[in-house]
TIKE-497957 format. One record per residue (C-alpha): residue number from 1; residue in three letters; x, y, z. Coordinates in Angstrom, 1 decimal. Example, Ala and Ser with C-alpha at 12.3 -4.5 7.8 and 13.67 -1.06 7.14 Angstrom:
2
FIZA pos code px py pz
FIZA 1 ALA 12.3 -4.5 7.8 .
FIZA 2 SER 13.7 -1.1 7.1 .
% end
This chain:
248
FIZA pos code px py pz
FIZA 1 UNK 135.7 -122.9 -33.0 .
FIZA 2 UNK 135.0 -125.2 -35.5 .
FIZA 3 UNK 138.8 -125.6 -36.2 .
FIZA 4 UNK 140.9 -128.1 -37.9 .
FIZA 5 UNK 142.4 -129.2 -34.5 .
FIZA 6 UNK 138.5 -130.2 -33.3 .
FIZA 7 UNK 137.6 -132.0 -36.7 .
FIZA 8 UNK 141.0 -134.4 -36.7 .
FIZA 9 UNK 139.3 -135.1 -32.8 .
FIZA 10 UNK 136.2 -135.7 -33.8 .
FIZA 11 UNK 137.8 -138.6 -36.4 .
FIZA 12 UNK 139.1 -140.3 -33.8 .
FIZA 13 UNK 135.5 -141.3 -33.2 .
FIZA 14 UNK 132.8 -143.0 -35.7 .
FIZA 15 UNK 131.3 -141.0 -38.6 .
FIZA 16 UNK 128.2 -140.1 -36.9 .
FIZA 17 UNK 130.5 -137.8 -34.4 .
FIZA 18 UNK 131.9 -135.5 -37.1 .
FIZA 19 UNK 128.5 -135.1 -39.1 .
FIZA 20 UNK 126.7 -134.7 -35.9 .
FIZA 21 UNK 129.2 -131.4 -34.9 .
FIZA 22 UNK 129.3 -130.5 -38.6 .
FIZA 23 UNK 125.3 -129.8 -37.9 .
FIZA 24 UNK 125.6 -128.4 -34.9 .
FIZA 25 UNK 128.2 -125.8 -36.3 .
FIZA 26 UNK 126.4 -125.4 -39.6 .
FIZA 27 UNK 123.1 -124.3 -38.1 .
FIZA 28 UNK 124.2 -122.1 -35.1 .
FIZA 29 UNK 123.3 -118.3 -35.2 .
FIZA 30 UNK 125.4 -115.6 -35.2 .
FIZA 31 UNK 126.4 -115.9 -31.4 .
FIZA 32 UNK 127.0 -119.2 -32.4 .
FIZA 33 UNK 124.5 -121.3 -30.4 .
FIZA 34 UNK 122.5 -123.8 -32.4 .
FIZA 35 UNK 119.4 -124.6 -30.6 .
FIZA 36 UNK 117.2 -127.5 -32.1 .
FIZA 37 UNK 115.1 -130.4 -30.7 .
FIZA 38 UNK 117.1 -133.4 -30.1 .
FIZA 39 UNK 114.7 -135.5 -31.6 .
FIZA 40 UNK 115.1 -134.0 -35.1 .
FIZA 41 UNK 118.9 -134.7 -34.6 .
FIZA 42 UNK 118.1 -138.3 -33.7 .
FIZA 43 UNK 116.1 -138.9 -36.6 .
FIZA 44 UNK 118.7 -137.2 -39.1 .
FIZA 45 UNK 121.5 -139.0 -37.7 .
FIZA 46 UNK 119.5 -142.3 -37.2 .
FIZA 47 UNK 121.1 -142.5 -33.7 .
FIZA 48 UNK 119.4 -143.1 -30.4 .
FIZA 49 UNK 119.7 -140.7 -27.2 .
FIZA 50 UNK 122.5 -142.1 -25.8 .
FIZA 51 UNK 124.5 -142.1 -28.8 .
FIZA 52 UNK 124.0 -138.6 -29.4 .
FIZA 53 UNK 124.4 -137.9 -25.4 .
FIZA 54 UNK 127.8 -139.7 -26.0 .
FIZA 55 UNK 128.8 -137.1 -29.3 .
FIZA 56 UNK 127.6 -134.7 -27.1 .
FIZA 57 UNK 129.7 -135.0 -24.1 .
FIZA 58 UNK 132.9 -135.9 -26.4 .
FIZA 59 UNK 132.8 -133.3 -28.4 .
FIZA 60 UNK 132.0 -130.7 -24.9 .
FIZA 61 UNK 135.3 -132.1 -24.0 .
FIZA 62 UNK 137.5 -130.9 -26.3 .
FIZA 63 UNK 139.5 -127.4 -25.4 .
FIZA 64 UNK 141.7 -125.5 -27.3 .
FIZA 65 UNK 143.3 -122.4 -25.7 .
FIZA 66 UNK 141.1 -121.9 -23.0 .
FIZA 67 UNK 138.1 -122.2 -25.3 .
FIZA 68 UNK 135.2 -124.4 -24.4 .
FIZA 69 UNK 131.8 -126.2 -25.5 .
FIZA 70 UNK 128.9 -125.8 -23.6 .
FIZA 71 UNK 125.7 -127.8 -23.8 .
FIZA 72 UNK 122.1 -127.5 -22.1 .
FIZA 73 UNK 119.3 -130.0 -22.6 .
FIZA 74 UNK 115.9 -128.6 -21.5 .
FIZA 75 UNK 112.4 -129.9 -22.1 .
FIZA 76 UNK 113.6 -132.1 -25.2 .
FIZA 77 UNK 115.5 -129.2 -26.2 .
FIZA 78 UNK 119.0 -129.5 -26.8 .
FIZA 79 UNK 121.3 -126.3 -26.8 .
FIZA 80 UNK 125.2 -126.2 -27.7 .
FIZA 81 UNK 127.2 -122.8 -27.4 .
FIZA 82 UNK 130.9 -122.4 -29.7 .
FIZA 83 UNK 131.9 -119.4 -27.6 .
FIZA 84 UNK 131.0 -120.0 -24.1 .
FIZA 85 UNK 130.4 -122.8 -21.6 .
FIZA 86 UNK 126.6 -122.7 -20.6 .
FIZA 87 UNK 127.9 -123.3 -17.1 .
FIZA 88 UNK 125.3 -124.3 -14.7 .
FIZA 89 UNK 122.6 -124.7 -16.7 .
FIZA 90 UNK 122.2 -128.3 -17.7 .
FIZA 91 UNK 118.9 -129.4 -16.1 .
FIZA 92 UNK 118.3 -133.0 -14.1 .
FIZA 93 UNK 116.1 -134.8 -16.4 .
FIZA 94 UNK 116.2 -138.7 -17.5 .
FIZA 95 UNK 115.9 -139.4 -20.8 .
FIZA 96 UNK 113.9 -142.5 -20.5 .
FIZA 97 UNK 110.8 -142.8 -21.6 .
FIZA 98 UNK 108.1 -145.6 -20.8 .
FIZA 99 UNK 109.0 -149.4 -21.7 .
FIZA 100 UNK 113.2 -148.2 -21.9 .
FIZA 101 UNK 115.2 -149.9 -19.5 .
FIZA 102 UNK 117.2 -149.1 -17.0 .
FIZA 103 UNK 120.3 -149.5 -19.2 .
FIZA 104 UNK 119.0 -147.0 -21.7 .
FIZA 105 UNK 118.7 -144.5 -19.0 .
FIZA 106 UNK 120.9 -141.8 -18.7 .
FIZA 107 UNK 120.9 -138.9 -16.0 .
FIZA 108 UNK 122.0 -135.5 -16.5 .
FIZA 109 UNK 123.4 -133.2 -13.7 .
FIZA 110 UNK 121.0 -131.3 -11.9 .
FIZA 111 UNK 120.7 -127.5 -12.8 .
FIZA 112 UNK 120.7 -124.9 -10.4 .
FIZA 113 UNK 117.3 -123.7 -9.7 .
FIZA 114 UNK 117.4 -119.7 -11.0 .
FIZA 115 UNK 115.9 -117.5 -8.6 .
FIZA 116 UNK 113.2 -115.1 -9.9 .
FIZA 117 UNK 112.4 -111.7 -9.0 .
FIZA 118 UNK 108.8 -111.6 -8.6 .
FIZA 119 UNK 107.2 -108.2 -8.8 .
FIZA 120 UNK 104.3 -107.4 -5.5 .
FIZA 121 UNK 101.3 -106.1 -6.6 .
FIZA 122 UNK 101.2 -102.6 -5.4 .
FIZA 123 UNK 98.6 -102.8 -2.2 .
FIZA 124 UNK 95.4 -101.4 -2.8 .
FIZA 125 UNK 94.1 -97.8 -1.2 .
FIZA 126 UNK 93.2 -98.0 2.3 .
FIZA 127 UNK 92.2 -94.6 2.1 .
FIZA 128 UNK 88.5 -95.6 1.9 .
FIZA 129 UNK 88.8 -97.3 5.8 .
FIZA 130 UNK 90.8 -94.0 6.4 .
FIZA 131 UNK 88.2 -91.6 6.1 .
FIZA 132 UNK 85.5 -93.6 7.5 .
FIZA 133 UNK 87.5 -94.3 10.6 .
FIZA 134 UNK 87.7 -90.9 10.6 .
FIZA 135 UNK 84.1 -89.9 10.5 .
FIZA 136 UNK 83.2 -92.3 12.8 .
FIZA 137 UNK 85.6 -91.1 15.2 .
FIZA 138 UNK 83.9 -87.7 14.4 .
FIZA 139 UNK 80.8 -89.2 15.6 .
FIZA 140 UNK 81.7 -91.0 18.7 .
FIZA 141 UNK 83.1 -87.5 19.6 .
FIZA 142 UNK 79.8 -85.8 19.0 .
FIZA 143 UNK 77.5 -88.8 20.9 .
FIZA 144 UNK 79.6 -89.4 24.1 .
FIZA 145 UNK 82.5 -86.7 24.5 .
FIZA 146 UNK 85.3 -89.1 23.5 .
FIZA 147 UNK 87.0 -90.4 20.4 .
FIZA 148 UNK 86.5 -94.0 18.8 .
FIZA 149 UNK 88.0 -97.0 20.7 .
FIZA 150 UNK 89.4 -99.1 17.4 .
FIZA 151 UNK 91.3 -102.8 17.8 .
FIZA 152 UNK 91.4 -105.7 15.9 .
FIZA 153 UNK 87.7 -106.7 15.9 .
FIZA 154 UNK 86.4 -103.3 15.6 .
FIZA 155 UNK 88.6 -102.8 12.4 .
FIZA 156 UNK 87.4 -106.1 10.8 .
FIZA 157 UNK 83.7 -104.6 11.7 .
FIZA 158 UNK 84.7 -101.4 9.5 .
FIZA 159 UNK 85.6 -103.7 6.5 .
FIZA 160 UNK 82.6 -105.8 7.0 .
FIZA 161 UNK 81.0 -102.8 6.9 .
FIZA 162 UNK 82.5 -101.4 3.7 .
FIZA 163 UNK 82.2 -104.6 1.6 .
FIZA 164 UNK 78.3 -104.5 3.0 .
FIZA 165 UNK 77.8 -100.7 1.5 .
FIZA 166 UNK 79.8 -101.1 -1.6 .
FIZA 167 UNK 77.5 -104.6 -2.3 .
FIZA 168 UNK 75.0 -101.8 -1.8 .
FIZA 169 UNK 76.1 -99.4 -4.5 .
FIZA 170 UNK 76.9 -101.4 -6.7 .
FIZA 171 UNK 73.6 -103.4 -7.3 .
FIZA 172 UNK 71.8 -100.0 -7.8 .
FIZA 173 UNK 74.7 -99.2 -10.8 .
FIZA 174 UNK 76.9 -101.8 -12.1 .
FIZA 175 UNK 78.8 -99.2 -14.5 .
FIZA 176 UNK 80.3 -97.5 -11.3 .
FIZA 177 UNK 83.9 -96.8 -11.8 .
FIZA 178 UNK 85.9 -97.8 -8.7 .
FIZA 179 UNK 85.9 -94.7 -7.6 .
FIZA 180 UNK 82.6 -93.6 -7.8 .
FIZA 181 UNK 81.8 -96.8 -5.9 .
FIZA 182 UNK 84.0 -95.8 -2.9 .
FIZA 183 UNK 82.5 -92.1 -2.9 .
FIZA 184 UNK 79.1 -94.0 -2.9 .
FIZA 185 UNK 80.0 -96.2 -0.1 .
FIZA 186 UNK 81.4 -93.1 2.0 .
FIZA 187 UNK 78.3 -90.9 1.6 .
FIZA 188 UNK 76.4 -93.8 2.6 .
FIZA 189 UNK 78.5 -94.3 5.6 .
FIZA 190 UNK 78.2 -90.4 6.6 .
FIZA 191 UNK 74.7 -90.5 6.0 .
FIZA 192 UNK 74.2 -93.4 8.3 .
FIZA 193 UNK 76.2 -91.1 10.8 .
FIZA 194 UNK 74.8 -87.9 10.8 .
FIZA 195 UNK 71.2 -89.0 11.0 .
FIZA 196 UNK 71.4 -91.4 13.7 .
FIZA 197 UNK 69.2 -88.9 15.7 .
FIZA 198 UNK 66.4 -90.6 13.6 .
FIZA 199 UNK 67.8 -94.4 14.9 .
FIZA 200 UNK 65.3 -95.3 18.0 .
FIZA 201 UNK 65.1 -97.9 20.3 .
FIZA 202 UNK 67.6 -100.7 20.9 .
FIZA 203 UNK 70.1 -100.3 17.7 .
FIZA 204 UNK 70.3 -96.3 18.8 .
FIZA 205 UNK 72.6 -97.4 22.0 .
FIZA 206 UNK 74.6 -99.7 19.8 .
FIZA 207 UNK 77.2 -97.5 18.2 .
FIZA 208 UNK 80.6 -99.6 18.2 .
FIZA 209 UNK 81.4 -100.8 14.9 .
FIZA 210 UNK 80.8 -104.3 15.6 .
FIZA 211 UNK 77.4 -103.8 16.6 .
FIZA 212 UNK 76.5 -101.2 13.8 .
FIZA 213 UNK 77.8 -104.1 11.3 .
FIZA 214 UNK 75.2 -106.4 12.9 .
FIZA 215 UNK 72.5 -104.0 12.5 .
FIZA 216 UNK 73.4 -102.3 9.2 .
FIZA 217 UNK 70.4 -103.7 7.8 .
FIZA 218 UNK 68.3 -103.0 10.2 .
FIZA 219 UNK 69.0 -99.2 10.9 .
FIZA 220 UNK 69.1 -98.8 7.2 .
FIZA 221 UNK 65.5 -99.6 7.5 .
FIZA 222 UNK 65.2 -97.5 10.1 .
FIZA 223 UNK 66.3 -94.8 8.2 .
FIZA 224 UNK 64.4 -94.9 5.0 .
FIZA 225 UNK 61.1 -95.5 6.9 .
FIZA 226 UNK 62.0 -92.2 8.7 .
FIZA 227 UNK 62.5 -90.6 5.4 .
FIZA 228 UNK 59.2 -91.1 4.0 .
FIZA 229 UNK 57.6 -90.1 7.3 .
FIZA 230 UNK 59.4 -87.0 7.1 .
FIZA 231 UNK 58.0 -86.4 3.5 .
FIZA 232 UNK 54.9 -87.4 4.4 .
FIZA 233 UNK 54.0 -85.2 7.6 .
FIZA 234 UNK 55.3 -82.4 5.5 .
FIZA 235 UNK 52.6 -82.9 2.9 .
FIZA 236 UNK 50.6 -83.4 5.7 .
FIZA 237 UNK 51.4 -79.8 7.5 .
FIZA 238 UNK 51.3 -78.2 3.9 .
FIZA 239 UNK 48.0 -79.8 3.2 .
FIZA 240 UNK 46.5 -78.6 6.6 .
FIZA 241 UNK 47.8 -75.3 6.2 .
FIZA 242 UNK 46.2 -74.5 2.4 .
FIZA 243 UNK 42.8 -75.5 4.2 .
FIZA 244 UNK 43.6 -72.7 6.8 .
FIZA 245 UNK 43.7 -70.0 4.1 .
FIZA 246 UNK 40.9 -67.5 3.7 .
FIZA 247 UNK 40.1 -67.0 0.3 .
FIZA 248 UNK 37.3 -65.0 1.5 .
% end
């Protein structure tokens, strides 16, 4: 690129032009782009951004069979190809910088804005809400002869619900691997279920999700009070029934 043709070109302008492209040439990799800050250029050459936007721009225009010089300047980075025009890719930036003048200012043409393939994260399981849809639905079976009656509010009840237990879970084990958490959260959920023989009173008639989220807490109570009852009326009966035995 750098051919005799484009040197007797360049010497139709000042000495800076030639030295300038010499550098430019002289540095550039294998695929021949040189790639540098401009401000190191600027202090080599002693020149100031417009001067060097002005070598620039000159020496973009020269062409020799078909062959071109591109040029991008990017976040004070300036970036000139031998082999190929960088077509498109010159970004809209001013080169002024506080206290310059409007004289000293110089806009570039815009660059195209690239679009960018962004990757989705996958969506996590809903597998969990699955299956305890699915138990409940179980249950509303067993209590009243029909199947669940699910919509938009009683499906935000079920997550309510599921954030509620897995809160649960986790403050009793913070090591729980995800999925151990969910199998904690689900045997909770069946266990709440399949003893709600042992709910009483007002929350046993309150079986849509909505209302079962508003008296988790409660029911859970409810539960574990029953529990040790349980234990302790079978002590109770086994106590009674060792002083019944005639070790006569």
């Amino acid at each position: 690129m750098f051919t005799k043709d484009f040197i007797s070109y360049l010497l139709k302008k000042p000495d800076p032009y030639l030295g300038v492209w010499a550098f430019f040439y002289s540095n550039s990799n294998e695929s021949g782009v040189f790639e540098i800050p401009y401000n190191l250029v600027l202090v080599k050459f002693k020149i100031s951004r417009t001067t060097l936007q002005r070598i620039v721009e000159y020496g973009c225009e020269w062409a020799e069979s078909g062959q071109k010089v591109g040029r991008l300047w990017a976040d004070k980075i300036l970036k000139i190809s031998f082999e190929e025009v960088v077509d498109g890719q010159t970004l809209g930036r001013k080169w002024a910088e506080s206290g310059q003048t409007n004289a000293d200012q110089e806009e570039f043409v815009e660059e195209p804005k690239v679009k960018r393939v962004v990757k989705k994260p996958k969506a996590k399981s809903n597998n969990l809400f699955s299956k305890m849809v699915d138990h409940y639905n179980i249950f509303c079976q067993a209590k009243i002869g029909m199947g669940a009656k699910m919509d938009a509010h009683q499906g935000k009840s079920m997550k309510r619900i599921i954030e509620y237990l897995t809160l649960q879970v986790k403050n009793k084990n913070v090591e729980h691997s995800e999925s151990e958490v969910e199998g904690g959260v689900y045997n909770a959920w069946v266990y709440i279920l399949d003893n709600w023989a042992n709910i009483t009173g007002y929350y046993a008639e309150q079986i849509k999700l909505n209302q079962i989220d508003s008296n988790l807490p409660n029911i859970l109570m409810q539960l574990r009070n029953n529990k040790k009852t349980n234990r302790d009326d079978k002590f109770t009966k086994t106590y009674n029934s060792i002083g019944q035995v005639n070790f006569g």
